[in-house]
VORO-356290 format. One record per residue (C-alpha): residue in one letter; x, y, z. Coordinates in steps of 0.05 Angstrom, whole numbers, padded with zeros to 5 digits, always signed. Each point is the difference from the previous one (the first is absolute). Layout:
aXYZ...
This chain:
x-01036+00333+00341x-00016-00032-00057x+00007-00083+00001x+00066-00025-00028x+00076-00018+00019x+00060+00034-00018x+00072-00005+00026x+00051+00039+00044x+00053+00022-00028x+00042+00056+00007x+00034+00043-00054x+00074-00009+00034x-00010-00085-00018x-00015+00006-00066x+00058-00026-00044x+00050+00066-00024x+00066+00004-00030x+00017+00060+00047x-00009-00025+00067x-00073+00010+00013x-00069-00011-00027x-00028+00065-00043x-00059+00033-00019x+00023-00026-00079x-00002-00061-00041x-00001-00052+00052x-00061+00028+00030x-00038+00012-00064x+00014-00066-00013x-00017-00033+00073x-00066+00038-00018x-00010-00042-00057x+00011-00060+00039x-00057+00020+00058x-00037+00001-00056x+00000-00055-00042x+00007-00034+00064x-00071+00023+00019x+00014+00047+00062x-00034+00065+00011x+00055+00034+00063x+00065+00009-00005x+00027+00021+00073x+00066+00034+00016x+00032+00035+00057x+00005+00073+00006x+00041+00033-00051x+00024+00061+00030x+00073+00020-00003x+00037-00048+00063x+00041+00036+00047x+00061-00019+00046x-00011-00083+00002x-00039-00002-00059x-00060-00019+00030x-00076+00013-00045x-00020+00026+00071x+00046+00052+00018x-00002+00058-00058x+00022+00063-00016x-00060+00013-00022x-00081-00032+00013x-00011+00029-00077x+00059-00007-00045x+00020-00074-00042x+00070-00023+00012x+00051+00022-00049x+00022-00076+00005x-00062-00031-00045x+00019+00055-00057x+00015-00049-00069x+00060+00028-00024x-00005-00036-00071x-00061+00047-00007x+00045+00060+00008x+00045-00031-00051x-00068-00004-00051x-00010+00068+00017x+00070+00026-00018x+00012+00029+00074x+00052-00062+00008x+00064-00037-00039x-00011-00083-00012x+00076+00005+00027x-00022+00039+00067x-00054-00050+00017x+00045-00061-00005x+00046+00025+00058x-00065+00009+00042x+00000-00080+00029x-00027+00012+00064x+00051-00056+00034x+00019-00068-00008x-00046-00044+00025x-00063-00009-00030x-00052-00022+00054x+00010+00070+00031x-00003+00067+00005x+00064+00031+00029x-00027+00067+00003x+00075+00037+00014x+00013-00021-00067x-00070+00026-00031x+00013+00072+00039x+00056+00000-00023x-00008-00015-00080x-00068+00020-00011x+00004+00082+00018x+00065-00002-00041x-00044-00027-00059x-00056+00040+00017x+00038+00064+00008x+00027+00004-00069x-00069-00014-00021x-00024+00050+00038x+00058+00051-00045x-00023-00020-00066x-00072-00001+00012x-00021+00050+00046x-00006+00060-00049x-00036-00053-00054x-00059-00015+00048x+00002+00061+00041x-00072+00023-00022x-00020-00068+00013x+00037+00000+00077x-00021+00073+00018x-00081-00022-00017x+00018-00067+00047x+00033+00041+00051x-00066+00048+00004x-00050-00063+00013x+00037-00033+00049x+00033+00077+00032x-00029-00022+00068x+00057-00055+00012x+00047+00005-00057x+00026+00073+00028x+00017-00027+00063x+00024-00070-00021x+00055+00039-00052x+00014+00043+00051x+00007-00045+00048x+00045-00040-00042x+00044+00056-00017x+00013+00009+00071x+00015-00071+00013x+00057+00006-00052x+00024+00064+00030x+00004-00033+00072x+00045-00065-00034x-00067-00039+00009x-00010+00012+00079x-00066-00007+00027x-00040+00066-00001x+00008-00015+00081x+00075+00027-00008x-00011+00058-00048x+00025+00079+00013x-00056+00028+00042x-00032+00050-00060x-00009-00066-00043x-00025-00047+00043x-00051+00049+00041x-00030+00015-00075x+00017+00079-00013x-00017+00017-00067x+00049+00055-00008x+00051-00042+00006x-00017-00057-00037x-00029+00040-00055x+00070+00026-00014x+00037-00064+00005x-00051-00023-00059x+00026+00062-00037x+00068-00021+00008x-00011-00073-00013x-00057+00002-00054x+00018-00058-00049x+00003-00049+00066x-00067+00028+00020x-00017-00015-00073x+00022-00061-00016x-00042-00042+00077x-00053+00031-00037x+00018-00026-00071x+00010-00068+00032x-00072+00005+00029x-00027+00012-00075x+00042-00057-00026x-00023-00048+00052x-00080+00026+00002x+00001-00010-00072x+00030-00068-00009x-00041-00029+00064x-00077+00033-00039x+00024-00027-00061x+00001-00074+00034x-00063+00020+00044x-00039+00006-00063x+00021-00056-00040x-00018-00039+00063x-00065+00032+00005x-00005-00013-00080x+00002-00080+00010x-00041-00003+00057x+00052-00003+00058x-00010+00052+00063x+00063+00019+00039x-00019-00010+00075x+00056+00058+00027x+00033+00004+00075x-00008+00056+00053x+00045+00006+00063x-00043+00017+00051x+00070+00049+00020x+00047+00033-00031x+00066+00007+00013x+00037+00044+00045x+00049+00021-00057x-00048+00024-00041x-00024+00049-00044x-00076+00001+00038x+00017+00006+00063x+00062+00053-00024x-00054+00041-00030x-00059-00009+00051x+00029-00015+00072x-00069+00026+00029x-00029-00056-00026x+00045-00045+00041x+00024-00009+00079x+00064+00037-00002x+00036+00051+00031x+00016+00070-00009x+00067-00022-00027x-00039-00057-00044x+00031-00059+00043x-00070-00044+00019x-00028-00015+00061x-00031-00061-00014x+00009-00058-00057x-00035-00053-00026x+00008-00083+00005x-00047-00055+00025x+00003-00033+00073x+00027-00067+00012x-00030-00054-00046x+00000-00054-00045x+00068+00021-00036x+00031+00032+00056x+00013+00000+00073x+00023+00061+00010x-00050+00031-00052x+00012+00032-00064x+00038+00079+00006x-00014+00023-00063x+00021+00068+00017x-00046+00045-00045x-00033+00061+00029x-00069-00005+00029x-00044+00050-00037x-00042+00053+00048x-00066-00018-00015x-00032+00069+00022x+00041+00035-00043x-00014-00045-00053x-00080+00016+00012x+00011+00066+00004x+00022+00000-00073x-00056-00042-00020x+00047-00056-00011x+00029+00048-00063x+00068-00037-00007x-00039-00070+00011x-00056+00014-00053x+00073+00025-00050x+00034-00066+00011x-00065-00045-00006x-00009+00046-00065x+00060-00019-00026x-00007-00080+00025x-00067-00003-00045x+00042+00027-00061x+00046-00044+00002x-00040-00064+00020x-00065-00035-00013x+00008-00019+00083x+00028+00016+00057x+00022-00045+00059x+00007+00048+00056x+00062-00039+00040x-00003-00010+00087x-00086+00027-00003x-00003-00009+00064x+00043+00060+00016x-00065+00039-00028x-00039-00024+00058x+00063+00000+00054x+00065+00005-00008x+00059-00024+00042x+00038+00069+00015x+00077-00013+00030x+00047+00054+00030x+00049+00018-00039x+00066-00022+00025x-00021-00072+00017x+00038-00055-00028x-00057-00052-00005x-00080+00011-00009x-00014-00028+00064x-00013+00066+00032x-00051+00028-00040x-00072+00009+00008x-00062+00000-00019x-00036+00062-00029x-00065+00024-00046x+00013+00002-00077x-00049+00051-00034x-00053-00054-00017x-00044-00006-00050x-00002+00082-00008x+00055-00004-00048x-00019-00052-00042x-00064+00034-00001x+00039+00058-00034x+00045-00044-00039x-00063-00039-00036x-00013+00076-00038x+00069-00016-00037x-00002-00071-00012x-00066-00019-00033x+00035-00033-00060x+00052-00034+00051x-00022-00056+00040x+00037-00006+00068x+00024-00061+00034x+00012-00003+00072x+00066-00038+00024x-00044-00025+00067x+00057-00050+00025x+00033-00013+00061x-00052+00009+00074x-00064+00033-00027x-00042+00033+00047x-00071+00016+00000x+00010+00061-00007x+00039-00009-00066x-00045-00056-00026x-00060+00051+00001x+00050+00059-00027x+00002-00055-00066x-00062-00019-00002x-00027+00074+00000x+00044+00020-00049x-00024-00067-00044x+00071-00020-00010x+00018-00068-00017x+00058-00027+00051x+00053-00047-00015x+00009-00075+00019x+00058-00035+00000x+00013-00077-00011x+00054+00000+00032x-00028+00022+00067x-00056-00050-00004x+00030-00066+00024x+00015+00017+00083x-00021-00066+00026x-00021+00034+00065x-00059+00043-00029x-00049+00002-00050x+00029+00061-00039x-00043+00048-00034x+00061-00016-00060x-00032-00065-00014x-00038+00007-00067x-00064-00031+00032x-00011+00065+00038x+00009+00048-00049x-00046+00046-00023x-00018+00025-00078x+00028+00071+00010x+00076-00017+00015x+00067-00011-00041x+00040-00066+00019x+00073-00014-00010x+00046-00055+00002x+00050+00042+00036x+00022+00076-00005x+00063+00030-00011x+00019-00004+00074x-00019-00078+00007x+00042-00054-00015x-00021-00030-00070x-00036-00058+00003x+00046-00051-00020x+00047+00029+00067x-00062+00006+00038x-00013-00077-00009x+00064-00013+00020x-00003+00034+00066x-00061-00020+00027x-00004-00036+00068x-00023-00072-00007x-00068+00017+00031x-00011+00052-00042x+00017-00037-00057x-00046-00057+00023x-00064+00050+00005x+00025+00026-00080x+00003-00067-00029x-00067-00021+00046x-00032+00057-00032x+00024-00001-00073x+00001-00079+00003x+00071+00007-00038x+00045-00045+00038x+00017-00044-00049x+00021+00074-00057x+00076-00006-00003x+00026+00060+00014x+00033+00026-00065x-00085+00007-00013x-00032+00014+00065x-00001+00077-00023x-00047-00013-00043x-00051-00023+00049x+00009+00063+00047x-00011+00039-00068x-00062-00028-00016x-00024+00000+00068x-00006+00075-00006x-00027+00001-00066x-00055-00044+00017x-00014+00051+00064x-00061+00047-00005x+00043+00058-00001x-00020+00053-00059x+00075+00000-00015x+00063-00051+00010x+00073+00036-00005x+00058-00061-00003x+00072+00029+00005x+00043-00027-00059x+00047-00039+00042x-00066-00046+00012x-00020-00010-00056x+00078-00019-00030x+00005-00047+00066x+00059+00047+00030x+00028-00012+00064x+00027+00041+00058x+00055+00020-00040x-00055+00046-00048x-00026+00042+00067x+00002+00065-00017x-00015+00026+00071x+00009-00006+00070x-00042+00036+00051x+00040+00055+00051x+00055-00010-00046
């Protein structure tokens, strides 16, 4: 990496007068401001389109951009939308949220009428699109089509034909059904277009856009729809196993994240082909890559499905450094950052360090009074990225709030702060990480604006 800071932000927080952060003026203009403000990263979460509770890590697809960050007022420059149509799209009421019902709801209204007046305008355009990215944009549209078909059920609870994949089929529903077929595609242009537009100007004044990748994908989804050998399932495409983490730090009953674990062997036997596609397309989009829950590369924790909690899952071998070894042929103009948090192994610590990925530390996880953490910025080494908090921490300001009075004790020991008030102790747990070693420092927005608990835009198992 090269040296620098930048900030985490994610597209959904930036301001909007439709409900959600877009890929349109705000962010040009949030561009400028990394800029002038002498930052070199601009980190966000993953952008693809969120399925049923909205969550950045369940998709329908590991390779499409959510329909969501599409600027509207773009599509009104371009003629494809009314000033009047736009103003009805509000997004809800209250704005310090999303309220995604509202978003579903308004945007594919907008962005279906766009999708009537502009289709056969850019359709030369959208047919040389659909050719480059054929590989997942077929079976995303597709898959899409058949969502609508099915009133939005899970592909779990499709008719038998559909769900089990037959082309014959399917092929003649698309017939029947072309312009929705059409327009997921459409929708795919729009969004590609507007996101490369921002990537470059980004690239232009200097800033890199450090991207997100879900280790899984979800169940619903177009990639395990379209390639269920790649994944533990059965013949009727319900899975056998699913993915989570044991009992930890957030969680006593572990985290049941309820993706499906991938088959490894039939992975290998393809030469990793869908990994090396979706890594392809990660570099494109990005200038990095944090590969989320790394770990699971090494071992993963592999539950039955059925159970209610994580607890009875177990241990098993990821595919190792094999696949990275594969996926470094794809991303030689990407760097990769490894999301090494949570119990480490030794077997995962010498996964990272053969790979030559920086890890990630965390102020936040520094100040247990009962260890010396490896989170402490004494300890840390050249070739890693450190962070106030992530998006599934507490922001700093909360974080203060909540500490036990020993652990507070060893934090003010340490950053000999006591006497900071605390409308302005965040500042002193910011520049504690930027005075680290660390090649790169990532602060969340919420620290550096002082936010409290109130601005904590996740929660873990949740």
């Amino acid at each position: 990496m090269d040296k620098g800071s930048g900030l985490l932000v994610h597209i959904s927080s930036l301001p909007s007068k439709h409900g959600i952060g877009t890929f349109g003026k705000e962010a040009h203009s949030f561009i400028k401001f990394l800029s002038s403000a002498k930052q070199k990263y601009w980190q966000v979460l993953p952008l693809n389109p969120t399925s049923y509770g909205d969550s950045p890590y369940q998709t329908f697809s590991a390779f499409a951009l959510n329909p969501y960050f599409i600027d509207l007022d773009i599509l009104v420059s371009k003629g494809l939308l009314l000033r009047g149509e736009v103003r009805k799209v509000h997004g809800g009421t209250n704005p310090r949220y999303c309220d995604f019902g509202i978003i579903y709801n308004e945007r594919f209204t907008a962005l279906r009428k766009a999708f009537e007046r502009g289709y056969s305008k850019l359709e030369d355009k959208i047919q040389k699109f659909y050719h480059k990215q054929k590989y997942w944009l077929e079976d995303y549209a597709t898959f899409m089509l058949l969502k609508g078909v099915h009133e939005g059920k899970s592909f779990q609870e499709w008719k038998r034909d559909y769900r089990l994949h037959k082309k014959t089929p399917i092929n003649k529903l698309k017939e029947d059904n072309i312009d929705e077929y059409r327009f997921w595609i459409f929708v795919q242009y729009i969004a590609y277009e507007q996101y490369m537009k921002l990537k470059r100007h980004a690239n232009r004044r200097g800033i890199k856009i450090i991207g997100d990748m879900p280790i899984y994908v979800s169940l619903d989804s177009a990639d395990v729809w379209a390639h269920p050998k790649l994944f533990k399932l059965d013949q009727n495409r319900r899975p056998t196993e699913v993915a989570g983490v044991p009992p930890d730090f957030f969680s006593e009953t572990g985290q049941l994240w309820g993706n499906p674990i991938y088959d490894w062997r039939k992975n290998k036997e393809t030469n990793f082909f869908w990994w090396r596609k979706r890594m392809q397309t990660m570099a494109k989009l990005y200038d990095a890559v944090r590969i989320d829950h790394f770990r699971g590369f090494e071992s993963y924790w592999a539950v039955p499905y059925g159970e209610n909690t994580a607890i009875n899952g177990s241990w098993k071998k990821g595919p190792g450094y094999e696949l990275f070894d594969n996926l470094k042929k794809v991303t030689k103009n990407c760097q990769i950052i490894a999301e090494d948090l949570g119990v480490i192994t030794r077997g995962v610590k010498e996964l990272k360090d053969r790979c030559g990925y920086p890890g990630m530390k965390v102020i936040e996880f520094a100040f247990d009074s009962r260890e010396d953490s490896d989170y402490l910025p004494h300890r840390y080494i050249n070739n890693c990225v450190v962070y106030t908090g992530t998006h599934d921490n507490n922001t700093l300001k909360g974080w203060i709030t909540e500490l036990s009075k020993h652990d507070k004790g060893f934090a003010e020991r340490y950053l000999n702060n006591k006497s900071t008030p605390i409308e302005e102790i965040h500042w002193d747990y910011v520049r504690l990480a930027m005075s680290s070693v660390a090649d790169l420092c990532v602060i969340p927005i919420q620290d550096y604006l002082g936010l409290g608990k109130e601005a904590r835009i996740n929660t873990p198992a949740t």
